[in-house]
Each structure stands twice: as C-alpha cells, then as structure tokens.
C-alpha positions as CSV (number, residue, x, y, z in Angstrom):
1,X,85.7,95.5,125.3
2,X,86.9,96.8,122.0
3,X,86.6,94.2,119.4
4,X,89.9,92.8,117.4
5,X,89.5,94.8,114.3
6,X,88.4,98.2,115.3
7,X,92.0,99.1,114.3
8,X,91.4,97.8,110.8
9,X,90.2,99.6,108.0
10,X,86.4,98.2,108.6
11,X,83.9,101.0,109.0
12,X,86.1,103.8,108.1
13,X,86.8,105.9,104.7
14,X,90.0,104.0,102.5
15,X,91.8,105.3,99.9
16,X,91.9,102.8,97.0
17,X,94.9,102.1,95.7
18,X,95.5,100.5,92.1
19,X,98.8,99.0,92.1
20,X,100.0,96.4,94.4
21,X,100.4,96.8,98.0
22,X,100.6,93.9,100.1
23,X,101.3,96.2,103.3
24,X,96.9,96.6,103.2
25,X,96.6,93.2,104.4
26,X,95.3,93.3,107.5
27,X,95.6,90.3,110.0
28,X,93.4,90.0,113.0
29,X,94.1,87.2,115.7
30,X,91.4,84.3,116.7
31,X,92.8,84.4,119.9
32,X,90.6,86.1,121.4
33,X,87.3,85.0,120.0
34,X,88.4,81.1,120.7
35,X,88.9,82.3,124.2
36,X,85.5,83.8,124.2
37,X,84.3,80.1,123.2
38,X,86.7,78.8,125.7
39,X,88.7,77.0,123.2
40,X,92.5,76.4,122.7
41,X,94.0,77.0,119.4
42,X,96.8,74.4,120.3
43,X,93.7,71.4,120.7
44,X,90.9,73.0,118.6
45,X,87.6,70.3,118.5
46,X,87.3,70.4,114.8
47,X,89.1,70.5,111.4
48,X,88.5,73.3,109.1
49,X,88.5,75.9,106.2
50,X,87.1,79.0,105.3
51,X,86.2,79.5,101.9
52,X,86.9,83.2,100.5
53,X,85.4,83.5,97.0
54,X,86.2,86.8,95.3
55,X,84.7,88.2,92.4
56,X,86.2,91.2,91.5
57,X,90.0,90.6,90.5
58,X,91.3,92.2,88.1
59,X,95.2,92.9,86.3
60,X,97.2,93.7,83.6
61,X,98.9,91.5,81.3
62,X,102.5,93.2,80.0
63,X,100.9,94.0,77.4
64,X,98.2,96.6,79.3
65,X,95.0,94.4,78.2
66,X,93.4,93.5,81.7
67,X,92.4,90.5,82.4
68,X,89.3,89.3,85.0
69,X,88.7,86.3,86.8
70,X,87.4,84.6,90.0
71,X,89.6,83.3,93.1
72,X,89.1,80.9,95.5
73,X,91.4,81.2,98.9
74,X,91.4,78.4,101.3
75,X,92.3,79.8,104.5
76,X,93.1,77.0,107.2
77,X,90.6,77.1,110.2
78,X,93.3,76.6,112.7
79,X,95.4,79.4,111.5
80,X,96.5,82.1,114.0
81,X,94.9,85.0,111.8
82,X,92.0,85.7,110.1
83,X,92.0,88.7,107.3
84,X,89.9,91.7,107.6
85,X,87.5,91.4,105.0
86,X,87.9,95.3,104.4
87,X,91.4,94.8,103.8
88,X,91.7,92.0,101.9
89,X,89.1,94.2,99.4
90,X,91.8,96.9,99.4
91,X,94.0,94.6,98.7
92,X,92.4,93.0,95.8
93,X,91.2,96.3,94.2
94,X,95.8,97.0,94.8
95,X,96.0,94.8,92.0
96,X,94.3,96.2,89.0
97,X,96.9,98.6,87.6
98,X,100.2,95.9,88.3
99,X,100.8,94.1,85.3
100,X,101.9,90.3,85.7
101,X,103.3,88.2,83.1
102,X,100.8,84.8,83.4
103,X,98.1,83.6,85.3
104,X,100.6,81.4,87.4
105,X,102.3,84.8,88.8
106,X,99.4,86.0,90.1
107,X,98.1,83.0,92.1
108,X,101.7,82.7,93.4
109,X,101.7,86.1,94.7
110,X,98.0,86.0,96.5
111,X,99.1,82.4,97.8
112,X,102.6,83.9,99.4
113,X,101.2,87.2,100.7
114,X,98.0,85.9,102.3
115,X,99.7,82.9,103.6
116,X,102.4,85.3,105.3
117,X,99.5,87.4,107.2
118,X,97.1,84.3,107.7
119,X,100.1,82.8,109.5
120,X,99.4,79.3,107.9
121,X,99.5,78.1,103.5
122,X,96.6,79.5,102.0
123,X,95.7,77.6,99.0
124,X,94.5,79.4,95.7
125,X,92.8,79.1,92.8
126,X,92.3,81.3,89.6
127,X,89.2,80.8,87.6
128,X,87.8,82.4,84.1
129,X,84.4,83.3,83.9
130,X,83.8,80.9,81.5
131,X,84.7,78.0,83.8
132,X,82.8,79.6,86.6
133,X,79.7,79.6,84.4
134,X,80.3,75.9,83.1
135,X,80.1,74.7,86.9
136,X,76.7,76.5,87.7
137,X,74.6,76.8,90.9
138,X,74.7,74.4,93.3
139,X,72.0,73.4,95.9
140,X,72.4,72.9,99.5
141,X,72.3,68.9,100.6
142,X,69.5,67.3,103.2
143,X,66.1,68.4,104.4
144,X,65.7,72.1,104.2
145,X,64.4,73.5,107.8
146,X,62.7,76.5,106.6
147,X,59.3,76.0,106.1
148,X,58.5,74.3,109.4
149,X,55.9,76.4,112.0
150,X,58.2,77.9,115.0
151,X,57.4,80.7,117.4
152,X,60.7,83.2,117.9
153,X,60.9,86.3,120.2
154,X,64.4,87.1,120.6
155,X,66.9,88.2,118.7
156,X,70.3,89.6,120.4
157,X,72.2,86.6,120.9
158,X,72.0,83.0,120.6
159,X,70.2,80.5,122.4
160,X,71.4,77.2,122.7
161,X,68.9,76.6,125.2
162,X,66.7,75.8,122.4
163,X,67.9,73.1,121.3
164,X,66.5,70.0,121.4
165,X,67.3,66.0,120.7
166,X,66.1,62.8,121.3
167,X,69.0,61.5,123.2
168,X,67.7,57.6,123.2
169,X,67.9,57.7,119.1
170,X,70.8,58.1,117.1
171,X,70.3,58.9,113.8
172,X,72.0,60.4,110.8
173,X,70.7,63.4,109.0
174,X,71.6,66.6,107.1
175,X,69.4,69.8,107.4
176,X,69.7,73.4,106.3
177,X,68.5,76.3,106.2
178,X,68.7,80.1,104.9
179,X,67.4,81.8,107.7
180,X,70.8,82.8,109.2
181,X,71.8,86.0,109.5
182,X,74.0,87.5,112.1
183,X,75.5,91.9,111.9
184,X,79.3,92.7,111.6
185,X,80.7,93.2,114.9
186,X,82.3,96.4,114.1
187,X,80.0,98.1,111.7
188,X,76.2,96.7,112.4
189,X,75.9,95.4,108.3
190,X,74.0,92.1,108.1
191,X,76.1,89.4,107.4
192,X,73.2,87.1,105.1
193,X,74.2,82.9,105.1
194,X,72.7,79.7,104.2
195,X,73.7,76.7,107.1
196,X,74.4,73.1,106.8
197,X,74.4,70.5,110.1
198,X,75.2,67.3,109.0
199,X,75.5,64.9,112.1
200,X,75.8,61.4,113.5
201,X,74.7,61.6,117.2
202,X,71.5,61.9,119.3
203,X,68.3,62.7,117.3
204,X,68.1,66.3,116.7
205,X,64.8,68.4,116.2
206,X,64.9,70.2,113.0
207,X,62.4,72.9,114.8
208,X,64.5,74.2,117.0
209,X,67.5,74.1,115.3
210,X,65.7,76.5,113.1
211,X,64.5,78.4,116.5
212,X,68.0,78.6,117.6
213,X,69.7,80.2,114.0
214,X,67.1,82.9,114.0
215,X,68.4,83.8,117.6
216,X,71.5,84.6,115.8
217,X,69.4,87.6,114.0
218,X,71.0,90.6,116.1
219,X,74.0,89.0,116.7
220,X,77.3,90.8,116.1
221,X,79.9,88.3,115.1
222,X,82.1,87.2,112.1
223,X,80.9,84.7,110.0
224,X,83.6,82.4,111.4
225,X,82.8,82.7,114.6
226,X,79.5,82.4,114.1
227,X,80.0,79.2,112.7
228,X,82.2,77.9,115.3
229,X,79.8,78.9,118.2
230,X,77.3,76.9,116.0
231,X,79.5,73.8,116.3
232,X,80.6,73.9,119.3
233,X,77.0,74.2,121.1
234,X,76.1,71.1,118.9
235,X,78.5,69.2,119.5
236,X,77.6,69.5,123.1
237,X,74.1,68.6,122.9
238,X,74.2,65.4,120.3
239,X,77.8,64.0,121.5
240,X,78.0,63.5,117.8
241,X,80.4,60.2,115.8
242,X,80.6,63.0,113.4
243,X,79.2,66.4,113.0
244,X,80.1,68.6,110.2
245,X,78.6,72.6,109.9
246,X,79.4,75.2,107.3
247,X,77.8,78.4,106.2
248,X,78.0,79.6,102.7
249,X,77.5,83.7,103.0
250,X,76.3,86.4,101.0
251,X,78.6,88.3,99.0
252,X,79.7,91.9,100.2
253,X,82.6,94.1,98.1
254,X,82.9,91.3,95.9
255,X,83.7,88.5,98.3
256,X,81.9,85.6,99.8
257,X,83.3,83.7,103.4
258,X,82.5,80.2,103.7
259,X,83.4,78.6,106.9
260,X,83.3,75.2,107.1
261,X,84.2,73.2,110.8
262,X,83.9,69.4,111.2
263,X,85.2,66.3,113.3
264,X,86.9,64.9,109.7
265,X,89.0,66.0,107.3
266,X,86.8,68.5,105.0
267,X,86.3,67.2,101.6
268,X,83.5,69.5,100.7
269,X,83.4,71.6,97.3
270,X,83.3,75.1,97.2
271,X,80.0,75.2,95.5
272,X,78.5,78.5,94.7
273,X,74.5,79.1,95.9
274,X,71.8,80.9,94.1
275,X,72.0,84.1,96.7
276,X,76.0,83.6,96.0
C-alpha cells in the first residue's frame, strides 16, 4: 500500500526557495495510520503534542541584517494533519531572504500558516541563541533501561509479545532508554530517539521493555506513530491509572520531532537532550 506521503517532497530532489512560500507546506492525514492502530480520531485514548524544535531559521530585518534564532512548534496530537518533515524544511529555508519588521511578525506568520495545514492552533515560540544556551541540556527522568543484559534477534517490526508485567503489583515508575531507533517509511533513513514510559499500573519489567524498543530497529514508521503504537500496546498490558510516553528524536535538516502521548493533560517541558 503506498504510504501517505509518497506524494510529498520526502525522498526526492527540491528546489530551495529563499523567500516565503507557504504553498510548500505539505499536510499529510493521520487517518490512515490511526486506522492502522485501530483508533478513532473522534475518541483518541490519549492527550498529546508533538514537539518540533527547529534550528535553522533564519530572516531579514527591513533593514537587510538577518537575524537567527530557534523555534518551538506545538503541534496538537489530535490534529487531523501531521506536516511532512521535508516540507516544513522547505518551508523554513522559504524564509531567509523575506524581510519582517519584529520578532512578533514572524511567530505570527509560522503560528497562522502551520496551524492552517495542521488543521488545529499550533503554538509557537521564538528563541535567541543566547536564551537557548542559558537553559542547557537536560537529562531524561527515572531509571535508565540500557545497561541491563537482554537477548534480541529480530528486528523488522515490533513485538509486543515481549512484554512483560507483574499483574498482582501495582507500582509507579519511570524508565528510559536511548536505544530506539525506527527508519522513515518513505526513504529507509534512521530516525535516532531517546524514550520515556512513565506509568501507574501493573508492574512492568524494565528488560523487556528494553527487548521490545529494540524490535522497533527495522521498523519503518514516523516518529509519531511510533510513539503512539508504543502507547497503545502499553496501555494494554498494565491497564495503567496513568501512563505517559514520549520520545525526544534526533535532529535531521535542522529539526527535532518530539511526540509526547499520555492519559493527562501534558505539562512536560520541551527540554533539549545531549544527542539533541
């Protein structure tokens, strides 16, 4: 079946263009992967945002000085689009020769056209590099997975049949790991995350948590998607009070997706990793 975005401008030769151009935006529907997951957009299991971190963004002041700084987008999980992370680069890169007259008129803009293709408000915020630099690196909460012994022989796809829990002890815990890594559906690049699980629910074994992410190792997904199937196969096996899992992804052409899905409201900051 042809994936959702082999239309888009992933995987094939782009011009880049240096003055805006909104029309490069390219949307691509959830539909069908939350069908794949057999979910409903209309009565989705969990709250969520993903967390695009750009940069590269660049553009002129009237006076022709340019000007750099970082974005954060905050793209609503439940929205009817994602954007095509090719596109959205094209689109970036669209604004480095327009000229805008303050800081405020260029986080207006971003905020109206990505909203307008995302199908739902997409929240934005501008950055210097100075203010970047002044937050610094974060690290990831709870017991890190990484380091215990596990025996893995495939690759291709996940495997929930891993998993494992105590279901006569509830506990609550937070692990994570860096050991994800999934390839882009459309053109086989690997996709590099670190993952959080933080639950309340049936007693989960760190070890094969760790088992089932590396199964993801071959796996052609987007990073959303990835993190929703991670959710939703959890949320199965611990029938969790509260379960909250997010992925905070490698950089590629300047940007950074962050997916975050939980049973609550998402209060978590955008904090930038090490690898990030």
């Amino acid at each position: 079946m042809q994936h959702p975005a082999e239309h888009s401008p992933l995987g094939k030769s782009s011009q880049y263009i240096a003055e805006y151009s909104p029309e490069l935006l390219f949307p691509i529907s959830r539909t069908t992967k939350w069908a794949e997951l057999g979910l409903d957009g209309a009565n989705l299991p969990y709250q969520g945002v993903d967390y695009w971190n750009c940069y590269e963004l660049s553009w002129l002041l009237p006076s022709g000085k340019p000007v750099v700084a970082i974005a954060e987008f905050a793209i609503p999980a439940d929205s009817p689009n994602i954007i095509e992370s090719k596109s959205f680069k094209l689109y970036l890169n669209s604004l480095n020769q327009t000229m805008f007259a303050s800081w405020d008129e260029v986080q207006a803009t971003l905020a109206s056209d990505l909203s307008a293709v995302a199908g739902k408000p997409v929240a934005v915020r501008l950055r210097s590099l100075a203010e970047v630099a002044e937050e610094g690196v974060a690290t990831l909460p709870g017991q890190c997975i990484d380091d215990l012994e596990i025996s893995v022989s495939q690759y291709d796809h996940p495997q929930p049949e891993l998993l494992r829990c105590d279901a006569g002890r509830v506990e609550e815990a937070c692990l994570h790991s860096h050991l994800l890594k999934s390839n882009c559906p459309v053109t086989g690049q690997p996709d590099w995350g670190s993952l959080v699980v933080h639950y309340q629910g049936a007693a989960l074994d760190p070890a094969s948590l760790l088992a089932y992410l590396v199964s993801f190792r071959q796996h052609a997904d987007f990073h959303e998607q990835c993190v929703e199937r991670i959710f939703l196969d959890l949320q199965r096996l611990l029938n969790p009070q509260s379960l909250t899992v997010y992925a905070r992804y490698v950089r590629r052409g300047g940007l950074d997706i962050n997916p975050y899905r939980s049973t609550a409201a998402i209060t978590g900051d955008n904090d930038r990793l090490a690898r990030q």
